[in-house]
N, C-alpha and C positions, 0 to 999 in steps of 0.2 A: 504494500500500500504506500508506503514511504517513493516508491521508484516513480509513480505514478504523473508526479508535476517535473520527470524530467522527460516525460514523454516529448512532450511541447518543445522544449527545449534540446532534445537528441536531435526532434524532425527537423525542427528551423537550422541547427547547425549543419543537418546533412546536406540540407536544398541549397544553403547559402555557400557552400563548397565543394555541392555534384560538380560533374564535367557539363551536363548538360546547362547549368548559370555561365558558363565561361564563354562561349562561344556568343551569347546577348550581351553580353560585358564587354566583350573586346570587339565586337559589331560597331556598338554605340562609343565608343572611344575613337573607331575609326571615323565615325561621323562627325564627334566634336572637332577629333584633327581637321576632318574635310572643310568642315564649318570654319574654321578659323586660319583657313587658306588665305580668306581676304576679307578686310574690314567689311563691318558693316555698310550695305548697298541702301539703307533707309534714307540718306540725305543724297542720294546719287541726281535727283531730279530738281536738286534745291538750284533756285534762281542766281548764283553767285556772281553774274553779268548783271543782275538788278542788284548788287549790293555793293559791287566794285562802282557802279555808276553814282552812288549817292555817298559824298562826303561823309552824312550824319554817320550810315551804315559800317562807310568804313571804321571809321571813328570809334563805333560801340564793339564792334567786334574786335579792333586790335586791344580797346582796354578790357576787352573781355581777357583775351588770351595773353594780357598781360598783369592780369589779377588787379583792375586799376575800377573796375566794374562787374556789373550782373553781368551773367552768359544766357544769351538763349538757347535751349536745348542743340542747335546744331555746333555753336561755339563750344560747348561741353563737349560733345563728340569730338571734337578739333583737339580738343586742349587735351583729351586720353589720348589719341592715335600719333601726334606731332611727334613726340619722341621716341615712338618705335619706327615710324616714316623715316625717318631722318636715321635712324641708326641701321636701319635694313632695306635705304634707299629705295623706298617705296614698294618692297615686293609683294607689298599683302591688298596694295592699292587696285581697283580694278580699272579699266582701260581709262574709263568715264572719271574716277576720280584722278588719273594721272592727267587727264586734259584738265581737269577744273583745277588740279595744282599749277598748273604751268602758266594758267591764264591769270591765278592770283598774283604768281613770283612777279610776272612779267611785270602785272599791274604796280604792283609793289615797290620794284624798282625803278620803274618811269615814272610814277605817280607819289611816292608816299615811299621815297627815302629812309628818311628817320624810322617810319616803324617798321621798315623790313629790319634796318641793322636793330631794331632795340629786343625785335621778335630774337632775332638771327643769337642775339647776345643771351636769351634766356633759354630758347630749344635746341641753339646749338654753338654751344661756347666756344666749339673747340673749332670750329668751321668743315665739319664733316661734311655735309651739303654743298659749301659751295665750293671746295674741293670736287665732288662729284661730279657734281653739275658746270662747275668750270664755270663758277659765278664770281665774278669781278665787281663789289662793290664802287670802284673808280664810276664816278660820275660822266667822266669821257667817256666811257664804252658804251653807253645809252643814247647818245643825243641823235645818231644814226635811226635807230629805232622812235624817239619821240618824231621825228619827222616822216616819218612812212606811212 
């Protein structure tokens, strides 16, 4: 009678370490991996040519991501992925988010100097990006481009 309440507890330890739980376990692992192939695709449709075009915008979102202000949910997004972006030069980015980075840099550095280097100096100190990217702070290597 005493054995009785370790029934429950024989069954659940056997299930929870058959062979047959192992191959659901390491299923669903493969799909977290798959899943975290590439950033989230949720902001992939977000308007970021309506937000480069208005000062205020820009304005709110670099003090977002420079902790200077609130963040709207998409600058939240931003502010977790920037520093694995930048250290794993974009591989987790999907096509769509490597077009809307490149339209931001571009923006950034024709338009809005100051807060690319002030971003540049908090997500990437060490200048790993623009090493990569073969980005040239100098103000002369732009003027060719504000003209075209």
């Amino acid at each position: 009678m005493i054995m009785l309440p370790l029934i429950p507890v024989a069954i659940s330890v056997f299930v929870l370490i058959s062979d047959h739980q192992r191959p659901v376990a390491a299923n669903a692992l493969k799909r977290i991996e798959r899943a975290s192939d590439t950033y989230s695709t949720k902001y992939d449709n977000f308007d970021v040519a309506g937000v480069l075009a208005s000062e205020r915008l820009v304005k709110r979102y670099g003090d977002c991501l420079m902790e200077r202000g609130p963040c709207p949910p998409e600058g939240k997004f931003l502010k977790e992925i920037i520093p694995d972006a930048i250290k794993t030069a974009c591989s987790k980015c999907t096509p769509k988010q490597k077009e809307k980075a490149g339209l931001i840099l571009q923006h950034l550095l024709l338009h809005h100097r100051e807060l690319f280097l002030e971003l540049s100096d908090k997500y990437d100190p060490e200048g790993k990006a623009q090493k990569t990217y073969g980005i040239d702070t100098d103000d002369d290597d732009y003027h060719d481009y504000e003209e075209a």
